[in-house]
N, C-alpha and C positions, 0 to 999 in steps of 0.2 A: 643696562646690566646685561650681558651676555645670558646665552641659555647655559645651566646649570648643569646639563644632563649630556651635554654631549653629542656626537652627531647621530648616535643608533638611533632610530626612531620608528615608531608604526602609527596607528586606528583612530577612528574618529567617533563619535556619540552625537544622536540627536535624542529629543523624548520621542517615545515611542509607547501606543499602547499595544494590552495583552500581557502585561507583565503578568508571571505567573504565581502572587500572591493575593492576598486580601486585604479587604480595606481596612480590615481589624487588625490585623496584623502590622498595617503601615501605620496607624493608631499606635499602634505598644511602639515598634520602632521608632517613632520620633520620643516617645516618652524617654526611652531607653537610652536615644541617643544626647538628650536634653542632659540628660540625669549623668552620661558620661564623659559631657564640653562641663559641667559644674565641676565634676570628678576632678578633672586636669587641669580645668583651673586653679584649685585647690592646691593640685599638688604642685604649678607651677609647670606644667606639660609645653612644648615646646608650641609656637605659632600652628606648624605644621600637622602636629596630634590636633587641636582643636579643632582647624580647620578642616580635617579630614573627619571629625566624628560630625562636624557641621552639613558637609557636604554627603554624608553617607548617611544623614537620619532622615527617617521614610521609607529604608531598604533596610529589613530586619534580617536577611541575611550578609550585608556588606556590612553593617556594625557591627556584628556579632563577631565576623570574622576578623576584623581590625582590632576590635577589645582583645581579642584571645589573643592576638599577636603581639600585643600593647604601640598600636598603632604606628608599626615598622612599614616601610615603603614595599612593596610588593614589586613597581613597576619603576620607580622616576627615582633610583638612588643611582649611583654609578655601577657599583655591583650587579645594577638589576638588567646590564646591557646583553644578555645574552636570553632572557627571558622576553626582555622584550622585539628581539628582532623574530627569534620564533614567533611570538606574536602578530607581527606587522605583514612575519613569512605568509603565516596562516590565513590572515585577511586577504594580501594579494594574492592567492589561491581562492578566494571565496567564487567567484564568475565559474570557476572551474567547476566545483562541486555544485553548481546549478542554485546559489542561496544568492539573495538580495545586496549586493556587495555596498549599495549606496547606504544598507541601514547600521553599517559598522563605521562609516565617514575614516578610514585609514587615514585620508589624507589630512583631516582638517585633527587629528589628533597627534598626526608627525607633525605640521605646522605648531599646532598649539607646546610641542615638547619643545621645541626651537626657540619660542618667545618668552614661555614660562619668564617672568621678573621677580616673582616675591613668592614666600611661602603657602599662599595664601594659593595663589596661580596653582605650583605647582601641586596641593593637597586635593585641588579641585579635577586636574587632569589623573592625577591618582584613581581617584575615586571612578572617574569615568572610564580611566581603561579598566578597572574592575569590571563596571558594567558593560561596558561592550564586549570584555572577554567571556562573562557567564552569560550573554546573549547569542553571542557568535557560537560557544561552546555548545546550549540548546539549539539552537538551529543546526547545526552540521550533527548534533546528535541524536535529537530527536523530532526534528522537520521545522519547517519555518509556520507550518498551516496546524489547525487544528483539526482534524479530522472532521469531525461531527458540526464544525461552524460551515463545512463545505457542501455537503451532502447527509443528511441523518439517514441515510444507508451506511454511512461510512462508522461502522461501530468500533474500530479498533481503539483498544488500550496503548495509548504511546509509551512506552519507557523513559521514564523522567532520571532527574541525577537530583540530590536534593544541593540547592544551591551552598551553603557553606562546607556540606562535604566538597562539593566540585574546587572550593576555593582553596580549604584545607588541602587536598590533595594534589592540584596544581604547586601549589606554593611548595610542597614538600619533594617534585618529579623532576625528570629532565625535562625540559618544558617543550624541545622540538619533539619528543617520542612520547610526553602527552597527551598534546596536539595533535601528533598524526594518529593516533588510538583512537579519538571522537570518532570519528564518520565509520560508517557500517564495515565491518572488516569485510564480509562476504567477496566470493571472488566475482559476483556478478556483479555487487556495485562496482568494482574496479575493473570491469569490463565496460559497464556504461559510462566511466568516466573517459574509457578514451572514445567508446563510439560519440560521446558530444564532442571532444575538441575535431576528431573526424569529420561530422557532419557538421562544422561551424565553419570548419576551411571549404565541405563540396558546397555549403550553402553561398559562400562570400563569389564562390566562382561560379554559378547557377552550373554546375556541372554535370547533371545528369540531360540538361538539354531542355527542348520544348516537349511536354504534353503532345503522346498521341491523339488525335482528333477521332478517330475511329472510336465505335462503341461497341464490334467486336470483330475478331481476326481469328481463322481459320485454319488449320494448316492444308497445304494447298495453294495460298491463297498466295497472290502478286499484286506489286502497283506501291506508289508514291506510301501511302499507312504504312504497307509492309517495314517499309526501311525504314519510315519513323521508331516504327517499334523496336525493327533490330539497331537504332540506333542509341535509344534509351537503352533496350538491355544490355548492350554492350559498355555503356557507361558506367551504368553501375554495376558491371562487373559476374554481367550474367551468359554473356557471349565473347569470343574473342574477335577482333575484329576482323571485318570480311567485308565482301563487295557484293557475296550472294542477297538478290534481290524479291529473294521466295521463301513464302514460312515454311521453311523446310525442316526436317527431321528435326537438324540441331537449334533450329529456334524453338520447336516443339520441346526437346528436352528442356532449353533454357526456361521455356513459359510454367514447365510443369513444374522446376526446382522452384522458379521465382514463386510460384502458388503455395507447394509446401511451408514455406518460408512465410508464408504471411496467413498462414489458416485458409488455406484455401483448395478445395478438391483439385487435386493434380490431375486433370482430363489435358491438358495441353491447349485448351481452346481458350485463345484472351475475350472473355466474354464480358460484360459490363463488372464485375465484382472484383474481376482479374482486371481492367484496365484501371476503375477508377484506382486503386494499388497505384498501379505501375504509375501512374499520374500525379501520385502525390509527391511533392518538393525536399527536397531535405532539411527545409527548417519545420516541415511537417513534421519529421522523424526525427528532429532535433527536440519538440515540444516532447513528442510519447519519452523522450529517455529526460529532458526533467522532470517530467512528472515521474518516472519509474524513481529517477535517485529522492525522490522525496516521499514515496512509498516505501522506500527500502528504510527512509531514516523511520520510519514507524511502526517497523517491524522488531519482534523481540530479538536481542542478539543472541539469542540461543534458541535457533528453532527445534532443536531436538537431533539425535541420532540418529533418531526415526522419528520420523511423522509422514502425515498425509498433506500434499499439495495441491491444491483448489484453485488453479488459475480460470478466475471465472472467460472473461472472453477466448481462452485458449478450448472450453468447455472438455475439460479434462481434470481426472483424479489421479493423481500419482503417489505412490509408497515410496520413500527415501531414502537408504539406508546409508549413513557416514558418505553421504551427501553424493549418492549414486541411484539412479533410478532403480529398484526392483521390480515394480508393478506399475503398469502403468492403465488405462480405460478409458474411454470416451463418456461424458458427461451432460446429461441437461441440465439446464441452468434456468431459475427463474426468468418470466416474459419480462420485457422489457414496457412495464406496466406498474403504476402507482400500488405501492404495499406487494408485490410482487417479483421485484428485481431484488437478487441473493443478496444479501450484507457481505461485507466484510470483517471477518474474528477473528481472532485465535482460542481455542478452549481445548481441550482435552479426553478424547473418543476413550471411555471407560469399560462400553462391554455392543455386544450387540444383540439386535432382539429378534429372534428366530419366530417365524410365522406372527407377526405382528400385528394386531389391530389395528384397525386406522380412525384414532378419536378425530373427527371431522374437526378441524381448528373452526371457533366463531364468526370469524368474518367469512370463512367460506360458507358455512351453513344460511349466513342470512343471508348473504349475498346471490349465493348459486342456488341452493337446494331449497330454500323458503320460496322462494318464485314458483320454483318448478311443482314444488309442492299443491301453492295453491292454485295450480292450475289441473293437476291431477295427482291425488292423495296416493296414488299405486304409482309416482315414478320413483328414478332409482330404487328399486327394489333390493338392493345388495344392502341397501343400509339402512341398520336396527335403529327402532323414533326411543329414544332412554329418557325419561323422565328424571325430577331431582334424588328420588330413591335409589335409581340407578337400574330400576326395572325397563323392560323392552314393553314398550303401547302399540296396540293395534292400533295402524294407521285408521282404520274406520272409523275410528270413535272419535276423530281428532278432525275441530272445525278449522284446517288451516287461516280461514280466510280472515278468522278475526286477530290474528298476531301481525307484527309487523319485526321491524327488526333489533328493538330495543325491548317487545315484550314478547318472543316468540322464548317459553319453558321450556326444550326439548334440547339435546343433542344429538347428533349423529355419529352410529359407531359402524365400520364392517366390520366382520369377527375376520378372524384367517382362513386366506381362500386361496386359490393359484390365481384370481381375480381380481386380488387386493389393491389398492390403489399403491400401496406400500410394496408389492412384491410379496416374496416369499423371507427378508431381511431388510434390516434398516441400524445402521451403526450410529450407534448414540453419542455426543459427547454435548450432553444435558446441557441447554442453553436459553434464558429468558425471548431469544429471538426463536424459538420452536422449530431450528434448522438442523436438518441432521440427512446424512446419507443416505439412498434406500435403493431397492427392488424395483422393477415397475415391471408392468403385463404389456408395457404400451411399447414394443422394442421398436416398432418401424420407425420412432422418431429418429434412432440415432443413424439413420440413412442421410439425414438431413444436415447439412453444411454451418449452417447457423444453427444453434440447437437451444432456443432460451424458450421453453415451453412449460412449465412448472409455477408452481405460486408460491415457490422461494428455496424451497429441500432441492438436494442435489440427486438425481436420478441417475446409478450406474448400469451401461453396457454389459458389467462383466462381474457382477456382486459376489456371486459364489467365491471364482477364485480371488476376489478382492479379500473374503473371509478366510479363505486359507493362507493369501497372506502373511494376512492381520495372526493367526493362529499358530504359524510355522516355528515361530521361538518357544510356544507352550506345548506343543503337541508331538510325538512323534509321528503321527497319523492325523493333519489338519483335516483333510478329504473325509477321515471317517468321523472326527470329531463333530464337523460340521452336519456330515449326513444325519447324525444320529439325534439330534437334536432340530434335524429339521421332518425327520421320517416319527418324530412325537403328533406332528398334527397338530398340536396345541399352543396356545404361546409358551417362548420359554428364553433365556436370556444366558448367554454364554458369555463372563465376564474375561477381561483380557489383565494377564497378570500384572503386565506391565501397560499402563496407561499410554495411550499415545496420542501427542501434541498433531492436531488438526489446526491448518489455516487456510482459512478461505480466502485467497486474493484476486488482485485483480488489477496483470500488466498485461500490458501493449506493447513493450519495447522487452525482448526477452532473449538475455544471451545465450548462445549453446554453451557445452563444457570444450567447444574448441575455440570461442571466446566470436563464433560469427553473430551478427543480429539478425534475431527476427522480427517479425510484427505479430500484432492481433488489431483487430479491429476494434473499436468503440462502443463496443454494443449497446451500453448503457449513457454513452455521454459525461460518462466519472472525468474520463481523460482531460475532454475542455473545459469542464466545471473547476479542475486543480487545477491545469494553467493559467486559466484566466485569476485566480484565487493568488497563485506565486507570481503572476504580471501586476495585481494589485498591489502586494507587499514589495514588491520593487525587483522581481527578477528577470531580465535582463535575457530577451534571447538574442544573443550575438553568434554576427560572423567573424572571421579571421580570414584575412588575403593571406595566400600560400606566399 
């Protein structure tokens, strides 16, 4: 018997686990679906309805959606050939968008549309391009990885679709302008989708050349290095070609752009921090943008009008407005050190707290200040010993030596000071992870190039005008608002009328708004933990010969 369906074709299915139900749920499912092959029997339902409520029980959203439809073909009627080559389109795009293209099987699902013999056949490919489309659909929309199974730093809320809406609403669309609505509309994911086909072609051609061998170059400087390196810059597109064989001026400018470009102090001198950069391969830089487009799918699609951007390895706080820098600062960032290294969120900055106390969080107190303590009862002196009453104890009266760190009664508080470990402000957007924006006294750090010195709060450069701001839409006078509420001396809490969305991220691969890439460095190790995590699941870093 011929195939039934015609030559359109697309997708494939294997089992796969992580489905995103429960086991209770797949319990009522089969009940449900049990209870709906009796239904049609009953009423005399064709081969095809039964076999499809057969092959869809266990999945309490693909029954559910089939019953409501009264088990109409979605995919394998003749009618359905435009639906499904969008489909097929979709999956052979999948390599592209950086997702696991072997876990959709396109091919053995175009096969199996071709051979389909009996109804029986076809009910059952039904069924599966169902499931491959509400998999593929999740994955291009809200990542292939789970966050928190990668990293439990990784605290983000993904944005889910609830699966029979997903189906309903496919089934009711144009299905190519469906499809292309899933993956992250942002202009930055559609800037890293072409910096990967970009670097899939300089990768297949080893095109930026060999690794300079120097471990640093000078300007001034001559000899065999020199032109290695003006021979890498010049590949990737940082020099134009030349025969001069001396770090001269304009390889100094090209060194200093290429530094800018990758978080790096623009002094001109390829120093070890600057080489090993320039040294890294383009399937290097091919890894940091899938892992960016698989962060982007797990980000909200509405970051807001305004909010605050926390790109942790870029160690910078930025104010957004209708998706333009306003304010921008320099930032520390937690050390790169267990319970220490910042999370990743999104929550919502509701007021800020003007000369602020600093309740000493529990692991630092036992951690840092119990040691110190019982080594001598008069150190840190900045910070009040509070009892469970919430009174302040003279340290003299206090035996530290007999607590340890699961019976040590006390907390530690500084009241407000120019001193404060907090600064003079700290901007709240109230969070179980106790992470929030602040002050500090300790400004010499932000002299410093890598800046991860904190035990997980984000420490700003430039807080005040960060607070004016944040203040400028409520205030006509931010500067005196702020003053006047910090010239109290006391704590006191300036709420923002309008709440604004805070995300703390964290990319490596990072387009400008004229669509060039940049880098950041690894700080934390997140980058190779989710490649390695999308190379498990099946994603595929490929070349392409120009």
């Amino acid at each position: 018997m011929a195939s039934m369906f015609g030559k359109t074709a697309l997708g494939a299915r294997a089992d796969r686990p992580g489905r995103p139900w429960r086991r209770t749920a797949v319990a009522a499912g089969v009940l449900l679906a049990l209870a709906a092959r009796a239904a049609l029997a009953q009423d005399g339902a064709s081969a095809f309805a039964q076999a499809v409520a057969d092959a869809a029980a266990g999945d309490p959203a693909i029954s559910a959606f089939y019953r409501q439809t009264g088990y109409a073909p979605l995919w394998t009627d003749a009618a359905d050939a435009d639906r499904r080559a969008a489909f097929f389109a979709a999956l052979a795009g999948a390599d592209d968008q950086g997702l696991p293209a072997a876990r959709y099987d396109r091919d053995g699902l175009m096969a199996r549309l071709q051979s389909a013999q009996t109804e029986r056949d076809r009910a059952r490919l039904e069924v599966d391009l169902t499931r491959d489309f509400l998999l593929y659909a999740h994955d291009v929309h809200s990542g292939v990885l789970v966050p928190g199974q990668v990293d439990e730093d990784l605290k983000r809320v993904v944005p889910q679709v609830d699966r029979l809406q997903e189906l309903t609403a496919f089934a009711a669309a144009d299905p190519a302008a469906y499809l292309a609505a899933l993956p992250p509309q942002t202009p930055e994911y559609a800037e890293l989708l072409k910096a990967k086909l970009t670097l899939e072609h300089l990768a297949a051609d080893d095109a930026w050349g060999a690794p300079v061998a120097a471990r640093t170059l000078k300007p001034g400087q001559t000899g065999p290095d020199v032109v290695a390196l003006r021979d890498r810059l010049t590949r990737m597109g940082y020099l134009p070609p030349t025969s001069a064989a001396s770090f001269d001026e304009e390889m100094t400018a090209a060194v200093m752009q290429f530094q800018a470009d990758h978080g790096i102090t623009p002094d001109g001198v390829a120093g070890p921090a600057t080489m090993a950069e320039i040294n890294l391969q383009p399937d290097d830089r091919l890894k940091a943008v899938i892992v960016a487009l698989e962060r982007w799918r797990w980000m909200p699609a509405d970051l807001g009008a305004r909010h605050v951007w926390v790109n942790l390895p870029d160690f910078s706080a930025k104010l957004i407005d209708d998706g333009k820098v306003t304010f921008e600062t320099p930032a520390v960032v937690g050390k790169n050190a267990k319970d220490m290294r910042t999370p990743e969120f999104s929550d919502v900055m509701r007021y800020m707290d003007v000369n602020p106390t600093w309740n000493v969080p529990r692991s630092i107190v036992t951690k840092e200040y119990l040691p110190a303590l019982q080594q001598d009862p008069t150190a840190d002196g900045q910070l009040e010993l509070i009892d469970s009453r919430g009174q302040v104890v003279d340290r003299s009266t206090v035996d530290f030596s007999q607590y340890d760190a699961d019976t040590f009664p006390y907390e530690l508080k500084q009241p407000p000071s120019d001193g404060n470990a907090l600064g003079l402000v700290k901007f709240m957007f109230p969070n179980k992870y106790n992470i929030y924006l602040h002050d500090t006294p300790t400004k010499y750090l932000f002299k410093r190039e890598v800046r991860a010195f904190s035990h997980g709060c984000i420490r700003l450069a430039k807080p005040f005008d960060f607070a004016y701001a944040l203040l400028g839409p409520q205030s006509s006078d931010p500067q005196g608002t702020f003053k006047a509420a910090l010239d109290r001396k006391v704590e006191n809490v300036l709420n923002l009328e309008a709440p604004v969305p805070v995300h703390l991220v964290y990319f490596t691969a990072v387009p400008t708004p004229t669509g060039k890439m940049t880098y950041r460095r690894d700080i934390y190790g997140r980058d190779a933990e989710i490649f390695a995590a999308l190379a498990k699941a099946g994603v595929a870093l490929r070349v392409k010969a120009n």
